[in-house]
PAZAPA-4460 file (N, C-alpha, C; in steps of 0.05 Angstrom, whole numbers, plus 32768, in hexadecimal, padded with zeros to 4 digits):
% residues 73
    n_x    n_y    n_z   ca_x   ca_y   ca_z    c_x    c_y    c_z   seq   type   mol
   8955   8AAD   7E7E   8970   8AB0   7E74   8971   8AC4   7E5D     1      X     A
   8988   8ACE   7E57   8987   8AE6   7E3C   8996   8ADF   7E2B     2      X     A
   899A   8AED   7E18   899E   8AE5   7E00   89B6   8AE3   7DFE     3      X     A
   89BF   8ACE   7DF3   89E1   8ABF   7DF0   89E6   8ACA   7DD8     4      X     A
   89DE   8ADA   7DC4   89EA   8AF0   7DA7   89DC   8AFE   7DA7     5      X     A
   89E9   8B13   7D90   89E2   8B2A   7D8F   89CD   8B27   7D7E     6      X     A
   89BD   8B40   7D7A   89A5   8B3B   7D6E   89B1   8B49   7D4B     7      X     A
   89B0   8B54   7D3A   89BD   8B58   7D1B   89B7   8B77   7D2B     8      X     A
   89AA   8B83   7D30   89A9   8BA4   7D3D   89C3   8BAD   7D4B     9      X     A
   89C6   8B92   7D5A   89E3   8B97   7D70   89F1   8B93   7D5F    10      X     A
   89F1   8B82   7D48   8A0D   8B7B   7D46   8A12   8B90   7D35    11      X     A
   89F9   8BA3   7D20   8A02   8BB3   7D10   8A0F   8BCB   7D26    12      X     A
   8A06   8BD4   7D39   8A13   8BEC   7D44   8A2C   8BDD   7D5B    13      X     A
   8A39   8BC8   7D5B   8A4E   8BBA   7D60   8A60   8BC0   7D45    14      X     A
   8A51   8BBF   7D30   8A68   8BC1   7D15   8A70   8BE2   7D12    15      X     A
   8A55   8BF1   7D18   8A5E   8C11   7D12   8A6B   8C1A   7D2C    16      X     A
   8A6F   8C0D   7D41   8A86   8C16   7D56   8AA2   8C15   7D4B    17      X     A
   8AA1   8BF5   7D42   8ABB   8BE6   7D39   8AC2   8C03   7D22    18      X     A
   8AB8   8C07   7D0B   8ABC   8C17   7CF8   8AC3   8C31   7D05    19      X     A
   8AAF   8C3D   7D16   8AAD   8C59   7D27   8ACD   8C60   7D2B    20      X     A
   8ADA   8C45   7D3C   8AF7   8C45   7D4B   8B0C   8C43   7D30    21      X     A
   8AFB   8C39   7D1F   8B0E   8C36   7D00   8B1B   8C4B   7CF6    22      X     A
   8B0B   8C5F   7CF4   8B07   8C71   7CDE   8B0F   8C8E   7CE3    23      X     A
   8B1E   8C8A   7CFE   8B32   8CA5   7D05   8B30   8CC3   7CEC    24      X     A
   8B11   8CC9   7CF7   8B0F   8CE0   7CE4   8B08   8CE5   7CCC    25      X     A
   8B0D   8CCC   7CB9   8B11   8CCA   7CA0   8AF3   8CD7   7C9A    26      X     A
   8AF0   8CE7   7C83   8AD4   8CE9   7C86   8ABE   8CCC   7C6F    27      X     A
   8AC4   8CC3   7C5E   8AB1   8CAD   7C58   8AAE   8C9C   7C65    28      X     A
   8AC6   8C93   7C79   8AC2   8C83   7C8B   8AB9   8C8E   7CA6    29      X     A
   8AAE   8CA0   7CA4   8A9B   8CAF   7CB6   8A79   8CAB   7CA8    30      X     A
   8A7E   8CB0   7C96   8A5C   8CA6   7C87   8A5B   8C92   7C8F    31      X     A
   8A62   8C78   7C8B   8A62   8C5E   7C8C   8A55   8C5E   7CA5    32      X     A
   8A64   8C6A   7CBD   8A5E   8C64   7CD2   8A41   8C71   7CDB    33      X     A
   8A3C   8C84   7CC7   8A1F   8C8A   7CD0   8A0A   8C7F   7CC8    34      X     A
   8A15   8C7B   7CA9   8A01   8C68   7C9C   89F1   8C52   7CB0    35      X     A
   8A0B   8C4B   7CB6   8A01   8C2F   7CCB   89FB   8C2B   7CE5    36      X     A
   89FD   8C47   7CE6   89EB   8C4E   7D07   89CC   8C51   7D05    37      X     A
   89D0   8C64   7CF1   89B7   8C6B   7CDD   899E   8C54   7CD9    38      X     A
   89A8   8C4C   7CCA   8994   8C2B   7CBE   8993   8C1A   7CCD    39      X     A
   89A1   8C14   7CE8   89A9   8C01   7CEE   898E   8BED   7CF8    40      X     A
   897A   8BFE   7D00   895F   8BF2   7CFC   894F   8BEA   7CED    41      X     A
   8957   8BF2   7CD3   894D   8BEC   7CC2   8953   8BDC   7CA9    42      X     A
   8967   8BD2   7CAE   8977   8BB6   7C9A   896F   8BAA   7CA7    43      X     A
   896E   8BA7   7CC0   8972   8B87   7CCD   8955   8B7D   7CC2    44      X     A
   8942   8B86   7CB8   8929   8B7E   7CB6   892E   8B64   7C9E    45      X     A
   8943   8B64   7C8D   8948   8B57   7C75   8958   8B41   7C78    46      X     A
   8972   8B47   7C87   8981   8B39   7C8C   898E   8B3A   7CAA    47      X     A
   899B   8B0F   7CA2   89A5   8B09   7CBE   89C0   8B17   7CC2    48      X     A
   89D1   8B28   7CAE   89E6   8B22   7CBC   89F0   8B3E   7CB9    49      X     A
   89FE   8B45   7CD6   89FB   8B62   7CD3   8A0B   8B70   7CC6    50      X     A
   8A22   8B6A   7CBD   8A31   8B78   7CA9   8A24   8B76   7C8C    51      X     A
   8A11   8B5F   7C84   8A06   8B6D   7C69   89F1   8B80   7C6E    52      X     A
   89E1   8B80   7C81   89CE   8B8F   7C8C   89CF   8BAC   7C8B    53      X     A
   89F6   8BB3   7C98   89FF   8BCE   7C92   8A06   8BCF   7C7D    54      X     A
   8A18   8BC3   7C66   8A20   8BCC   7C4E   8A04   8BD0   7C2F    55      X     A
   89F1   8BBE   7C3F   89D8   8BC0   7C2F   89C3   8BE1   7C37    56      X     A
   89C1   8BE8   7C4D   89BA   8BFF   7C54   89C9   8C19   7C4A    57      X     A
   89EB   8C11   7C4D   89F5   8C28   7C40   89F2   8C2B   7C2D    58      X     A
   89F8   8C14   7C17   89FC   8C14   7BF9   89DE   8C25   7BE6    59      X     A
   89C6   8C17   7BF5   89AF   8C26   7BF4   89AF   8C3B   7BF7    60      X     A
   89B0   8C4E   7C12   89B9   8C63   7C11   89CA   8C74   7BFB    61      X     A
   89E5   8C6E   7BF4   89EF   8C77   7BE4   89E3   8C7E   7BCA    62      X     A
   89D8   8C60   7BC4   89D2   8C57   7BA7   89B8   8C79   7BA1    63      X     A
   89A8   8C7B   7BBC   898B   8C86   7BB2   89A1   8CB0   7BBC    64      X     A
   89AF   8CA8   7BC9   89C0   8CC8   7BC5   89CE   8CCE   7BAC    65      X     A
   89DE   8CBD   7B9E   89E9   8CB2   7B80   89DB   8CC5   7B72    66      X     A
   89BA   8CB9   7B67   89AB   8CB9   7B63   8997   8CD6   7B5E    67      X     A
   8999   8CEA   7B77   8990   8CFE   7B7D   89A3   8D12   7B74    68      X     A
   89C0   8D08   7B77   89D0   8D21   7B67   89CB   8D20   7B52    69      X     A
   89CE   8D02   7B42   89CF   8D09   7B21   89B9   8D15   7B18    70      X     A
   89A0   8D15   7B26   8986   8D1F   7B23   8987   8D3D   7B1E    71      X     A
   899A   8D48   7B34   899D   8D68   7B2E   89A9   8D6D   7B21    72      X     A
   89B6   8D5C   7B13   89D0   8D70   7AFB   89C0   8D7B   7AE5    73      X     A
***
């Protein structure tokens, strides 16, 4: 028999579809959506649930890009 849920992988790129169809262009809400296409392998290692999985991968992301500009000023 197969699996009766999604595994946190599916559900993160289930969330960046949902967002994908969201975000009619917008462009941050175009990051978002890559962010979490992006990582989406790589949160789930931490956590069960896939929407913190993506907002923890982005925020990271951001946080260490943040980070790299203020570095060049």
């Amino acid at each position: 028999m197969g699996r009766s849920f999604l595994s946190v992988r599916q559900g993160v790129n289930s969330i960046a579809d949902r967002w994908e169809r969201a975000s009619r262009g917008k462009r941050y809400s175009r990051r978002m959506v890559e962010l979490a296409k992006s990582y989406s392998s790589e949160g789930f290692m931490g956590c069960n649930d896939p929407l913190e999985s993506v907002l923890f991968s982005a925020v990271a992301v951001m946080q260490k890009e943040r980070e790299n500009l203020l570095q060049g000023q």
